[in-house]
C-alpha positions, -999 to +999 in steps of 0.1 A: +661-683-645+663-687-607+637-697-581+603-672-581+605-641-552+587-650-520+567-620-520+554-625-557+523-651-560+517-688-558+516-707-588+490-710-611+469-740-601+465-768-626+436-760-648+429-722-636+418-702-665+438-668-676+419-636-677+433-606-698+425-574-688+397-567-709+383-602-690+387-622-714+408-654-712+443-654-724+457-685-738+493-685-722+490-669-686+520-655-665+526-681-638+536-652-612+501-639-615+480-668-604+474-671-568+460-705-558+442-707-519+448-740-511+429-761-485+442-778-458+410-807-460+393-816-495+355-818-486+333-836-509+307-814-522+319-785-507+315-759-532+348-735-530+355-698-542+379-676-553+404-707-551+422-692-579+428-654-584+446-633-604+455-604-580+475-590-609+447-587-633+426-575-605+454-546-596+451-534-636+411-533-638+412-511-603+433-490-620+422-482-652+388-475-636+403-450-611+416-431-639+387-431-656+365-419-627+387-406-600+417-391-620+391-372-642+374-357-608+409-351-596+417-326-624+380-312-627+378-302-588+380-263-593+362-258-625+327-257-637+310-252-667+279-238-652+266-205-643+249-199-611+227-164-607+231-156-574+216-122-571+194-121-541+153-123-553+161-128-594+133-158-597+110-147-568+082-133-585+069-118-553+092-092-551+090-057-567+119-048-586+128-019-559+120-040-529+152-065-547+171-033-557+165-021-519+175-051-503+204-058-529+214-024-519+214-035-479+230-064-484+261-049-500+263-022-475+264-049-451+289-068-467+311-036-470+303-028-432+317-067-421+348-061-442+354-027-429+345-034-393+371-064-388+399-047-369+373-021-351+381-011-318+349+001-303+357+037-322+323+045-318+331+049-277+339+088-266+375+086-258+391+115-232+419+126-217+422+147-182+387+153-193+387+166-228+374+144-259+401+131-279+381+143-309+384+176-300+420+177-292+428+166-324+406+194-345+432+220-326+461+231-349+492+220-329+524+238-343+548+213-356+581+223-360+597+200-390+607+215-420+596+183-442+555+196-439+539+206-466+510+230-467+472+220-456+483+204-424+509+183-438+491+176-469+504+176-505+493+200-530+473+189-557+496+197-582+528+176-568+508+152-559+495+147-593+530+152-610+549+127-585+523+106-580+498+096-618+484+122-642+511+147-636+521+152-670+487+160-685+482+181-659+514+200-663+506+199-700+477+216-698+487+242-674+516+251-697+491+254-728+468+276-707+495+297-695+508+301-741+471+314-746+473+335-724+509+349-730+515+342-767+549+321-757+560+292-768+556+257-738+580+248-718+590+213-713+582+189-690+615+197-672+611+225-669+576+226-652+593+202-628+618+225-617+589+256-617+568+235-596+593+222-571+607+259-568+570+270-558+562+243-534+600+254-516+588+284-515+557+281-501+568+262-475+595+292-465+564+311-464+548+291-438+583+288-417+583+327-413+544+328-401+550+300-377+582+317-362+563+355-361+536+334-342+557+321-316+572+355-310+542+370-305+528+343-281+564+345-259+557+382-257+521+378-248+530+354-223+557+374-204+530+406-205+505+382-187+529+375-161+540+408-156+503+421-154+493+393-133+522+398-109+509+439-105+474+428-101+485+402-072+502+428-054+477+453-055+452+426-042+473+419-011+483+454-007+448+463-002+438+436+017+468+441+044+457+472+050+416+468+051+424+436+073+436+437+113+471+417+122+467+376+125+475+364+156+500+339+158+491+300+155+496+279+191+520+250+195+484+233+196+474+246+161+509+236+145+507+201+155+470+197+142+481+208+110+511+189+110+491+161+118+468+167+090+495+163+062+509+124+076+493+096+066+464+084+073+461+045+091+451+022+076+417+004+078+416-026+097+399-058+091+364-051+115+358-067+145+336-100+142+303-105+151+293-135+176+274-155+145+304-153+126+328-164+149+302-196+161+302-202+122+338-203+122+339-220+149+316-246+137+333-245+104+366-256+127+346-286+144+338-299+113+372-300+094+385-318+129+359-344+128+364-349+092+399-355+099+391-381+130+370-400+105+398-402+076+416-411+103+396-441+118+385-455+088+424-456+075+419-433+046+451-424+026+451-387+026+468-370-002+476-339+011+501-356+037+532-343+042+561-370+030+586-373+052+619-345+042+648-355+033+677-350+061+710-344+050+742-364+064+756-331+081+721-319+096+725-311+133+688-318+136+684-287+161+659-261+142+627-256+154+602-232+140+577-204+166+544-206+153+539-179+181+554-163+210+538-173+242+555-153+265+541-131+290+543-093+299+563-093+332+536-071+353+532-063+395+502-061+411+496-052+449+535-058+450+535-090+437+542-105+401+509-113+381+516-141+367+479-146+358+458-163+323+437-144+304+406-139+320+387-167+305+413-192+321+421-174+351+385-173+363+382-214+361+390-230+390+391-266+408+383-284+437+411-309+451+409-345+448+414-364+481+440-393+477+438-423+461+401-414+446+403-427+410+370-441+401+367-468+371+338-457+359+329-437+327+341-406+322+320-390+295+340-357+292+375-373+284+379-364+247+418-367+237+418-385+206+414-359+184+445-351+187+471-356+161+502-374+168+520-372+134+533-336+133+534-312+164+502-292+171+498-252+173+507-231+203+471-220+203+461-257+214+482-255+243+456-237+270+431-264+259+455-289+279+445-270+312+407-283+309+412-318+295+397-348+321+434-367+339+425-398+353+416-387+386+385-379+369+382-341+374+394-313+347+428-302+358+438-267+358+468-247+365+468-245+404+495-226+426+491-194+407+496-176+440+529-196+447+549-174+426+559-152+453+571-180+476+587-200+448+609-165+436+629-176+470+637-209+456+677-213+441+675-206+406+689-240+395+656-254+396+650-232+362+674-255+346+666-285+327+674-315+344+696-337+330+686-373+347+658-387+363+673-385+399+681-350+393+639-342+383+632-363+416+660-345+440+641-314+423+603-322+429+604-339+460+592-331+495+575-303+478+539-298+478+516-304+445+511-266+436+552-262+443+560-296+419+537-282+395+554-247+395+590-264+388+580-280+358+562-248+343+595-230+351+616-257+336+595-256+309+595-216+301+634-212+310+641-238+288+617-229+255+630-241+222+625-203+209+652-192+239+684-215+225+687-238+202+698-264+224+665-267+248+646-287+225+664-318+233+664-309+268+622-305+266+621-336+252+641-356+280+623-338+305+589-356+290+606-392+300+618-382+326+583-366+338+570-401+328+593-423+349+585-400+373+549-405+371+558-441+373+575-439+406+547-420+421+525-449+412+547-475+427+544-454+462+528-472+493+497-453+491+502-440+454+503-405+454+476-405+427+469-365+431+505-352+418+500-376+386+466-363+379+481-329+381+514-336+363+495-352+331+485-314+319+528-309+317+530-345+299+503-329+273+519-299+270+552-314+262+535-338+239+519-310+219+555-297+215+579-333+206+547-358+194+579-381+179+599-382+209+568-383+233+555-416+212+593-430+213+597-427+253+556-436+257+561-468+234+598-480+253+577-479+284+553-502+271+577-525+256+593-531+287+562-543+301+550-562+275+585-582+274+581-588+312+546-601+304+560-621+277+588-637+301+566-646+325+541-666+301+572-684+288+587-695+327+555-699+340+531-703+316+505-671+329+513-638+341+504-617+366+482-583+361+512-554+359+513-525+385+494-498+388+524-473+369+519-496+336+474-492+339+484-450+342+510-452+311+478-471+296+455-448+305+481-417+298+485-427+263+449-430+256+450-393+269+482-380+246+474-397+215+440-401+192+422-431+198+402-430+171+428-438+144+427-470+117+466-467+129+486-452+154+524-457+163+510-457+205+479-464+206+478-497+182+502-512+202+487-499+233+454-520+224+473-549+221+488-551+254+460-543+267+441-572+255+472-593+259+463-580+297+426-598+291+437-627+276+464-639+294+465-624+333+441-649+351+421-636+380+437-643+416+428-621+437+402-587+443+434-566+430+432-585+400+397-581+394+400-543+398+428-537+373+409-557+349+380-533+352+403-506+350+417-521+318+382-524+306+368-493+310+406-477+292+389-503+266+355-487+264+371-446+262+394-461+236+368-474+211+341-452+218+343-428+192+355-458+165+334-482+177+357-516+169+343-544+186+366-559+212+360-598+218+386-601+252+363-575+264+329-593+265+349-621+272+369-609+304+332-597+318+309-624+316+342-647+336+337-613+358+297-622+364+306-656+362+327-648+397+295-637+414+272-665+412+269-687+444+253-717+424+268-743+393+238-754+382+237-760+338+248-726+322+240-717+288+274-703+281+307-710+280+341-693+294+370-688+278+407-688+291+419-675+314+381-683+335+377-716+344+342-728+357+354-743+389+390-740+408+396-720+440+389-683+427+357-690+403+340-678+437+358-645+444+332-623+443+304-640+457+289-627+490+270-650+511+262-619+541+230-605+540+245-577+565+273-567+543+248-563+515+223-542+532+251-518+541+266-512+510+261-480+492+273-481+456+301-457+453+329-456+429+357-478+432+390-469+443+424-475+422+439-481+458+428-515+453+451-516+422+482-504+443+486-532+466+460-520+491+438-552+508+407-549+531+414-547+569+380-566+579+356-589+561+333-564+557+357-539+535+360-570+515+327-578+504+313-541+501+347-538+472+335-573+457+302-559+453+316-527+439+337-546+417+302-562+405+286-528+401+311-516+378+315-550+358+278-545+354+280-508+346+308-517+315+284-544+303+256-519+299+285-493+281+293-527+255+253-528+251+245-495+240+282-491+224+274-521+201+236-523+196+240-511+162+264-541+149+245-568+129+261-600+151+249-581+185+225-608+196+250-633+185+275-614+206+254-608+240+238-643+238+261-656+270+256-621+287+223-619+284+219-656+295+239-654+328+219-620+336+186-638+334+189-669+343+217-672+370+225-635+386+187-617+389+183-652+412+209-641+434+200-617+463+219-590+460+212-554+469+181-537+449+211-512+434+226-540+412+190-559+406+182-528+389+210-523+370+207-565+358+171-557+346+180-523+328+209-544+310+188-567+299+154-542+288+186-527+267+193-561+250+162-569+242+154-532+230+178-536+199+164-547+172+180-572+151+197-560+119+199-589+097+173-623+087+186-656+099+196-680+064+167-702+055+167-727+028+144-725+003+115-748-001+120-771-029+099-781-055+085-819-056+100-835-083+085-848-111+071-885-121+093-894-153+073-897-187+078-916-215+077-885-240+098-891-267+126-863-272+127-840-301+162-833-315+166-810-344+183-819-373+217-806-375+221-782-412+258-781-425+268-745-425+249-729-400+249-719-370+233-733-345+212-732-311+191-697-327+159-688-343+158-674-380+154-639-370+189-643-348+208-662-375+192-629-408+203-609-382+239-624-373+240-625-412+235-589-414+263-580-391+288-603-408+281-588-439+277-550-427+313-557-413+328-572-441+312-542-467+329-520-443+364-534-445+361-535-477+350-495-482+379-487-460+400-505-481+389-490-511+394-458-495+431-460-484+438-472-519+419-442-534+441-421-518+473-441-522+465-433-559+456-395-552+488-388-537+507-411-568+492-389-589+501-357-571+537-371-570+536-373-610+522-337-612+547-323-585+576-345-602+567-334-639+566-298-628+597-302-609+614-314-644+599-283-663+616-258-641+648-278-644+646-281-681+637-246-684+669-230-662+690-257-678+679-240-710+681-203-696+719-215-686+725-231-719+713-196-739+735-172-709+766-191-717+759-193-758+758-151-756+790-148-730+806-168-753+796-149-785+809-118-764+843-134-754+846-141-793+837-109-803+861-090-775+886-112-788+881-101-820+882-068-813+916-070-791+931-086-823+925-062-837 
């Protein structure tokens, strides 16, 4: 016969019983219907189930007692054999019979009111037009000219209505008998009562044509006599008033225009002028979208809303710019002379020089660049804010040599054009005075605006490194000419604001030529020397440019890591050393002062400073780091041993002279600059104190400071000045409070003597579970058994409706085959008479 089909069941299992269908054995079972679950491990004792099953047996019972149960529900769903009195109060015998017949009565109303009021548009609203009611308009009889209108307003009469359209006959019947009563004759027929009734109704309605047409005639003629009266009784009016009334004088040229005026339009209303709370709101409102910015930005937050970079096309010239606004000036005299003046807010702000070579290293509280964005190029409205930013002389630069104009008109006009090297910006600017340097580059910078040709934005943007190689050389000078760079930052801001991408480049190329120098050095000689004074001002220039604040910047990242490369790597050799170390450390202190990031080389790089100023070796309780050594020729630079040169210092702030090569002419100078030195190395300790009181490892961190302060420099005898400073430092140490509990272990408990108590081990019962109570394990049971009941209901579900829709197949199926059989049999009877007509046609041509 062939081997058995994989998908049918196991064989019977020696021994396993046969079940018919009405569950009782059968002698002979079908092998195929026997399903045996074997067992991998006989166990003795164990006591198995359902080893043997008969899933075909199983599949019969399941459904014969569907179709018992669920097939007879199936075809009993819409009927019932029960009737339900649903009239409202029938059984409540505390009810009158009218108060049910009154509320029977409401509730039908109600119903009828729901059903009506489906579709309804708020009719019950007064609806007008040019303000008349549209229920009114519609009561007047309009004329219509059609000649399909019947009479009534367009309404049918009764009588054809009622023949066309029901009834017509018995009435037509019964007119007709009247009408033989009444004259003896004998009735018509029904055809001819049509024809009667029709010829009526046309007539009629001819009727109603003429009256409409004598109506309009009438109300043309009316019409035209109204005009023509109204035309005499206008005249005579005007007649009599011309000559009652004197002669009009003539309007002015005055009069005219007012009139004319009167007819133009009107202007428009403006948006009103602001009131001073609103504007500090707004203004307020401003502050706080820019600091919430400066935070995103310093804690490294993605920010959705930033702009991906555009795509650039192969053949894109790359020279369009876009004029958020035009800055240019009215071209106005005054006393003869061209006004080239601000508005009055920045006119009136003015500045006092800055003597040469003055560039303190102390704090400057007031110089707040690094909110400024250095991603995308800021508005033209941010550009006056340039003129009062802090330069590193200290002092807010403004636009001086206003009243220059006039003797720089006589200058060739060449120096309106862009230069286009270096030497040609330097041929330009020099042997000219500050206010006249200052005045070029403005004048470069206007002339040469990208909104004037399309070509000056690339010029503007080599003018910026080219105004910062400049910078550099003025540095370099022997003295520095430190009072042109302050004043020639404001154009390096100004241009920055304009190209931020080009800007970075050229800042960042600068700096990478000093860092490789750096680098060189380390690698030849295995130190490096501190780098000029033109590197520390493009330090200090891009801390000014570019936000400081940031997780991440393209500048000023890098620019913190050269800086403490400069820390870490440039020993101290000499007082020039020392000061461009401070100056690097207080450029350290503006850059993280809004972030806060703790800078290690920092504390570092001061306490070797400190550790400079102390006369005695005795045991220290910290330790120095590279590049300080303890002892060596310069650990004692900037101890002074003259009691003289102490009393006659005055703390004052110290100049970046120092920093460009300049060394004391007498012993004197020297030691009142080391003692400066030590004044401002205390004064950035105290900045590092109350800048990082808050973090937790602050005590941790000031631990050497604080221990040199105490114990080593308040025993040195130096002026009362610094003393006080030494104590204030360390009041501000101990004033912070620590954040955090040092780690303590916890006290353990004594162990226990070892007893002799025997141990208790449950016995373990086949077939539970163990390690729970009894009220776990009922309760585990539960669960297993609430799960397995609901498999099974959703099993018996799915194959309820597998059965539902077999048995709506069947229906649908045995329908399908009625309708067939039936047109088969409406086919078979059409071609059984077309054939008895072909036969009989036949039969008839035959014949």
């Amino acid at each position: 016969m062939g081997k058995a089909r994989s998908a049918g069941p196991r064989q019977k299992a020696p021994g396993a019983p046969a079940v018919s269908r009405g569950g009782r054995a059968r002698p002979n079972p079908n092998p195929f219907e026997v399903k045996v679950n074997r067992q991998k491990f006989h166990v003795l004792g164990r006591k198995t189930r359902h080893d043997v099953g008969l899933p075909g047996v199983s599949r019969a019972r399941a459904l014969q007692k569907r179709t018992q149960t669920l097939l007879k529900e199936y075809k009993e769903r819409d009927k019932a054999n029960v009737f339900t009195d649903k009239r409202f109060g029938e059984y409540n015998s505390g009810m009158s019979p009218e108060e049910k017949m009154m509320k029977r009565f409401a509730l039908e109303q109600q119903r009828q009111h729901e059903k009506k009021n489906i579709y309804n548009l708020n009719e019950d609203e007064e609806l007008t037009h040019y303000g008349q009611c549209l229920a009114d308009v519609e009561k007047h009889d309009d004329i219509v000219d059609s000649d399909d209108d019947a009479g009534g307003g367009g309404a049918l009469s009764a009588e054809l209505t009622a023949a066309h359209f029901g009834g017509g006959g018995g009435i037509l019947h019964r007119k007709a008998a009247r009408q033989q009563g009444e004259d003896g004759e004998e009735p018509r027929s029904h055809r001819d009562l049509i024809a009667e009734l029709i010829a009526e109704s046309r007539r009629e309605k001819r009727v109603r044509q003429a009256q409409r047409e004598d109506a309009l005639e009438l109300t043309e003629k009316l019409d035209q006599d109204w005009k023509e009266i109204q035309t005499l009784l206008a005249h005579r009016t005007h007649t009599a008033e011309s000559r009652d009334a004197p002669e009009r004088p003539k309007p002015d040229a005055y009069d005219v225009m007012v009139r004319e005026l009167g007819f133009e339009m009107k202007a428009q209303p403006s948006n009103r002028m602001k009131t001073e709370e609103e504007l500090a709101e707004e203004a307020q409102e401003r502050l706080k979208s820019l600091e919430a910015e400066r935070l995103r930005r310093m804690l490294g937050k993605d920010d959705e809303n930033t702009k991906k970079p555009k795509h650039t096309s192969a053949d894109d010239l790359n020279d369009g710019f876009i004029l958020d606004k035009d800055d240019r000036r009215l071209l106005s005299y005054k006393d003869g002379r061209m006004n080239t003046e601000e508005e009055s807010g920045e006119a009136g702000a003015g500045e006092s020089e800055q003597e040469e070579g003055e560039d303190s290293c102390k704090e400057d509280p007031e110089e707040s660049h690094s909110d400024l964005e250095s991603g995308v190029g800021s508005e033209e409205s941010e550009r006056p804010r340039a003129a009062h930013r802090r330069v590193p002389g200290g002092r807010p630069a403004s636009r001086e040599g206003q009243n220059a104009w006039g003797a720089a008109s006589t200058e060739p006009t060449d120096t309106c054009a862009a230069p286009e090297s270096c030497e040609e910006l330097r041929s330009l600017l020099s042997g000219k005075s500050v206010e006249e340097q200052l005045l070029v580059v403005e004048r470069i910078q206007k002339c040469n605006h990208p909104s004037l040709a399309a070509g000056n934005k690339a010029k503007l943007e080599k003018l910026f490194g080219f105004l910062l190689e400049y910078v550099g050389d003025l540095a370099t000078n022997d003295p520095p000419d430190l009072r042109v760079v302050d004043k020639l930052v404001v154009q390096l801001y100004s241009l920055c604001q304009l190209f931020p991408e080009s800007a970075s480049s050229s800042l960042k190329f600068v700096l990478r030529d000093a860092m490789h120098e750096m680098e060189g050095m380390v690698e030849t000689r295995g130190r490096a020397a501190f780098p000029g004074l033109d590197v520390l001002i493009y330090l200090k220039i891009a801390g000014m440019l570019f936000p400081t604040s940031d997780f991440w910047h393209p500048v000023v990242t890098p620019t913190l890591v050269c800086m403490s490369q400069l820390l870490t790597k440039c020993p101290i050799l000499s007082l020039q050393d020392v000061v461009k170390g401070l100056f690097v450390g207080c450029l350290f202190l503006d850059y993280v002062a809004l972030s806060q990031r703790f800078v290690p080389e920092l504390v570092n790089f001061l306490l070797g400073i400190l550790h400079m100023a102390l006369p005695h070796r005795q045991s220290r309780g910290y330790t120095l780091v590279h590049p300080f050594r303890a002892h060596g020729k310069n650990s004692t630079l900037l101890v002074v041993s003259d009691d003289k040169d102490m009393a006659t210092w005055q703390g004052k702030s110290l100049s970046l002279s120092w920093a460009g090569g300049l060394k004391a002419q007498t012993t004197t100078e020297a030691n009142h600059t080391r003692l400066s030195c030590l004044a401002v190395c205390l004064a950035l300790v105290k900045r590092c104190v109350l800048l990082y009181g808050p973090l937790p490892s602050f005590h941790d961190i000031m631990k050497p400071l604080k221990a040199l302060l105490m114990e080593h420099l308040a025993e040195c005898h130096h002026p009362p000045e610094l003393q006080e400073m030494n104590q204030s430092i360390v009041t501000a140490m101990e004033a912070q409070r620590k954040h955090y509990q040092p780690l303590v272990c916890e006290k353990s408990k004594p162990v226990p003597l070892k007893l002799f108590t025997p141990r208790l081990v449950k016995v373990l019962e086949f077939g539970r579970k163990q390690g729970s109570s009894r009220e776990e394990q009922e309760r585990k049971r539960l669960i297993h058994k609430h799960k397995r009941e609901f498999k099974g209901a959703v099993r018996e579900i799915r194959k309820d409706n597998q059965f539902l829709a077999r048995m709506q197949l069947s229906e649908l199926m045995e329908r399908d085959a009625e309708r067939k059989r039936k047109v088969k049999q409406l086919f078979n009877s059409l071609a059984t008479q077309e054939g008895e007509w072909k036969a009989l046609k036949r039969k008839k041509f035959k014949k």
